[in-house]
C-alpha positions as CSV (number, residue, x, y, z in Angstrom):
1,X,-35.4,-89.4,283.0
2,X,-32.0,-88.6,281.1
3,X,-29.4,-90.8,280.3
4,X,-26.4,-90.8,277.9
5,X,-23.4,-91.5,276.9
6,X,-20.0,-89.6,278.8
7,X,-21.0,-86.6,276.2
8,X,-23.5,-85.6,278.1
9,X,-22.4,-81.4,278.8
10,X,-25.0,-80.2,276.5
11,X,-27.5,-82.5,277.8
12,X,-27.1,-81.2,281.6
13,X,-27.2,-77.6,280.7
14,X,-30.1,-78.0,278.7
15,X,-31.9,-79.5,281.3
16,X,-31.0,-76.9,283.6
17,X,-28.1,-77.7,285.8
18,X,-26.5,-75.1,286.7
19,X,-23.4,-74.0,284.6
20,X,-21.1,-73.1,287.5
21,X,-21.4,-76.1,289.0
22,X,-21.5,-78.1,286.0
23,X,-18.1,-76.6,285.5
24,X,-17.1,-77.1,289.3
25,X,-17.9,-81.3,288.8
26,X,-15.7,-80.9,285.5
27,X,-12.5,-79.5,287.2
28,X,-13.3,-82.5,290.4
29,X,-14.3,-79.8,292.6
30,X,-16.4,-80.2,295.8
31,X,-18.7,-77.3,294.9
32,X,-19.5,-79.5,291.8
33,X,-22.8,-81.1,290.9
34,X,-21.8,-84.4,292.2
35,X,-19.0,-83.4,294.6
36,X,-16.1,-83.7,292.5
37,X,-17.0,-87.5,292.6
38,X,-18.4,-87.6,288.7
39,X,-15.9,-85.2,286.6
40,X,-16.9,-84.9,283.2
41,X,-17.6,-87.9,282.3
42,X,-20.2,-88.7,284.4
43,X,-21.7,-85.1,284.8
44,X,-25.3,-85.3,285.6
45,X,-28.2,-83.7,288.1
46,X,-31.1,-85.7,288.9
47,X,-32.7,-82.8,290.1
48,X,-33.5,-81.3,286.4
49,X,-34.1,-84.9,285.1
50,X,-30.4,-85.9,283.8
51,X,-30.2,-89.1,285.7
52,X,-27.2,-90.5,285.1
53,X,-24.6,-90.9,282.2
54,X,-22.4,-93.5,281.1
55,X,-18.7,-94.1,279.6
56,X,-18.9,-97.8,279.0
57,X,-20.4,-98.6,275.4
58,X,-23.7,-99.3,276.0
59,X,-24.7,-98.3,279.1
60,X,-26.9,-95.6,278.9
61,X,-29.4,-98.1,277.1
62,X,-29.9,-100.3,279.6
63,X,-29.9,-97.4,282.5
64,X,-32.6,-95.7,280.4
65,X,-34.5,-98.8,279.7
66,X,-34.4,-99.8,283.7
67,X,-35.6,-96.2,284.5
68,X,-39.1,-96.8,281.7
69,X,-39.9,-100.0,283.8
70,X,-40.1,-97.9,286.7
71,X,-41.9,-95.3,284.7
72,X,-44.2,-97.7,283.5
73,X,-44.8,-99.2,287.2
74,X,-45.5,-95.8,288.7
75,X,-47.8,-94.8,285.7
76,X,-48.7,-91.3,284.3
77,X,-46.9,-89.8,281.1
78,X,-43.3,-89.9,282.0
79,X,-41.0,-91.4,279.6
80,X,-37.4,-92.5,279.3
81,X,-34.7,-91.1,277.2
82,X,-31.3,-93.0,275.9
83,X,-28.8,-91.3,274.2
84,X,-26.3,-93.5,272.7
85,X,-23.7,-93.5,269.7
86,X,-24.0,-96.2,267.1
87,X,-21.5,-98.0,268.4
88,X,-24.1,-99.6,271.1
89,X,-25.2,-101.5,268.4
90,X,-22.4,-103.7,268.1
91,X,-23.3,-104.0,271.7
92,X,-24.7,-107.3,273.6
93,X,-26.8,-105.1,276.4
94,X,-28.1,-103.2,273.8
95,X,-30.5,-105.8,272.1
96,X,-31.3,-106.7,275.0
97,X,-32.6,-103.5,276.0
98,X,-34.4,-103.1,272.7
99,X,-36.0,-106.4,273.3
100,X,-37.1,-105.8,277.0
101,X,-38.5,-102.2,275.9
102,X,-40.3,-104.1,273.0
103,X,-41.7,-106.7,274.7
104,X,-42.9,-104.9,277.5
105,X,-44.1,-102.0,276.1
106,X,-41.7,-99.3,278.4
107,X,-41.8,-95.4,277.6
108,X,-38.5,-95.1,276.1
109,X,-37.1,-92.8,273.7
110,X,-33.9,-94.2,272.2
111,X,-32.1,-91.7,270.4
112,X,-28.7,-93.0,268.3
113,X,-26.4,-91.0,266.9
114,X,-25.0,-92.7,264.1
115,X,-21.7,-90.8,263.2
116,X,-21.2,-92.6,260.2
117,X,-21.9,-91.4,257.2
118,X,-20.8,-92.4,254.1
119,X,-17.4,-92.0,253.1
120,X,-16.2,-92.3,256.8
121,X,-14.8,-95.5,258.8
122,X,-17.9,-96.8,260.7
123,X,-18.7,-96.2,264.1
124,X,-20.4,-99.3,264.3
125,X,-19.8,-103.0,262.4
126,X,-23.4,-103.6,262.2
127,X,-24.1,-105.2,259.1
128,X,-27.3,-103.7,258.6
129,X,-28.3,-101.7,255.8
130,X,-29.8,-99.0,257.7
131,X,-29.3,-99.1,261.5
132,X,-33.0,-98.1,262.3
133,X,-33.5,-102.1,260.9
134,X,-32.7,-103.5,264.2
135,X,-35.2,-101.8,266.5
136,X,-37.7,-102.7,263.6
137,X,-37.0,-106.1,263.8
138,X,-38.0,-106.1,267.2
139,X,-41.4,-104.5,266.6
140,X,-39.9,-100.8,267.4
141,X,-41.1,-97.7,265.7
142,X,-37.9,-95.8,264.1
143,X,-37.2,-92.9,262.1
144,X,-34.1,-91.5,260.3
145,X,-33.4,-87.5,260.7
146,X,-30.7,-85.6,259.7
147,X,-29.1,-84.5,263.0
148,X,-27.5,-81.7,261.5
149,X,-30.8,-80.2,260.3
150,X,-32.0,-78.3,263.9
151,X,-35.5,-77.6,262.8
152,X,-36.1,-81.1,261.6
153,X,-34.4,-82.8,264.7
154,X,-36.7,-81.0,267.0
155,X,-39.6,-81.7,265.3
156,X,-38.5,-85.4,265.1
157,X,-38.0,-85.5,268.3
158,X,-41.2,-83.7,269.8
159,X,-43.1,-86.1,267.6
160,X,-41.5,-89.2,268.8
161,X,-41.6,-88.2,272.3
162,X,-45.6,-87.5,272.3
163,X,-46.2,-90.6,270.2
164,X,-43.7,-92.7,273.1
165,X,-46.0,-90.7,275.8
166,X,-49.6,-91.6,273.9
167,X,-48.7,-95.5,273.0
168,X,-46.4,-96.5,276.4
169,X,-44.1,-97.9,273.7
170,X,-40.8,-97.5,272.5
171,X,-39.2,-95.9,269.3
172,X,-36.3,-95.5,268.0
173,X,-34.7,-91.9,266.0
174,X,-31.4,-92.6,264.0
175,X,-30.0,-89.4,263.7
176,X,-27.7,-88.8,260.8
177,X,-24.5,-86.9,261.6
178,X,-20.8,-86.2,260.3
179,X,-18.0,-87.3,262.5
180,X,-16.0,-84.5,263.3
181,X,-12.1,-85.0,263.1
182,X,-9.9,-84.6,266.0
């Protein structure tokens, strides 16, 4: 189960939506995925696994989190998957979602993309060395990868998934990425 943040085109390709009618949703059309009724910003297709997708700060976390309780009920290896921007730190619902997914062991996979590196006006206000120190304070496994290194993101990521599928529990991957002007 899928959820991010209103960039979430790449996401619902990869999945396996279809283009055209990922394209259809995007221009409000009827033929879209969702009717017209999402647009872009809240593309998604249950079908392949993208659940749902989220333009207010935050809200992917606590969708995805929801979704790994329900995993966790229904049993078997499925996990959760929260795509978010580092911004959602400075976020109430977010901490709370950490905190739930700690404290009851869910199958999440929380995946931040921290867009700011050094040199760049932060993202996020968190005062926090390292933003990986949060979910570590609340007992969550987390790792740092440089997002913009494709063959260590995707081992990062196949790693953290199995270990979230063997254990039941969260983690947390802080991926490292340049802010693109414009």
């Amino acid at each position: 189960k899928i959820h991010t943040t209103h960039r979430n085109h790449g996401y619902t390709i990869a999945c396996g939506a279809d283009p055209g009618r990922a394209f259809a949703e995007i221009l409000g059309r009827k033929d879209g995925l969702n009717g017209g009724k999402g647009g872009s910003w809240h593309l998604c297709d249950a079908s392949v696994g993208m659940q749902s997708t989220s333009a207010m700060v935050g809200g992917s976390i606590a969708l995805a989190t929801g979704a790994a309780y329900g995993l966790k009920l229904q049993g078997g290896k499925n996990i959760s998957f929260a795509h978010f921007g580092d911004g959602t730190l400075d976020e109430g619902v977010c901490y709370e979602s950490l905190n739930l997914a700690s404290v009851f062991e869910l199958p999440v996979l929380f995946v931040c993309e921290n867009n700011s590196k050094a040199g760049q006006r932060p993202s996020s206000m968190l005062a926090a060395a390292k933003l990986r120190d949060a979910p570590l304070a609340l007992q969550i496994e987390s790792v740092i990868v440089d997002g913009a290194d494709a063959d260590a993101a995707r081992a990062t990521f196949a790693d953290a998934a199995e270990r979230v599928r063997t254990t039941g529990k969260p983690v947390f991957v802080e991926c490292t990425l340049e802010r693109w002007p414009g």
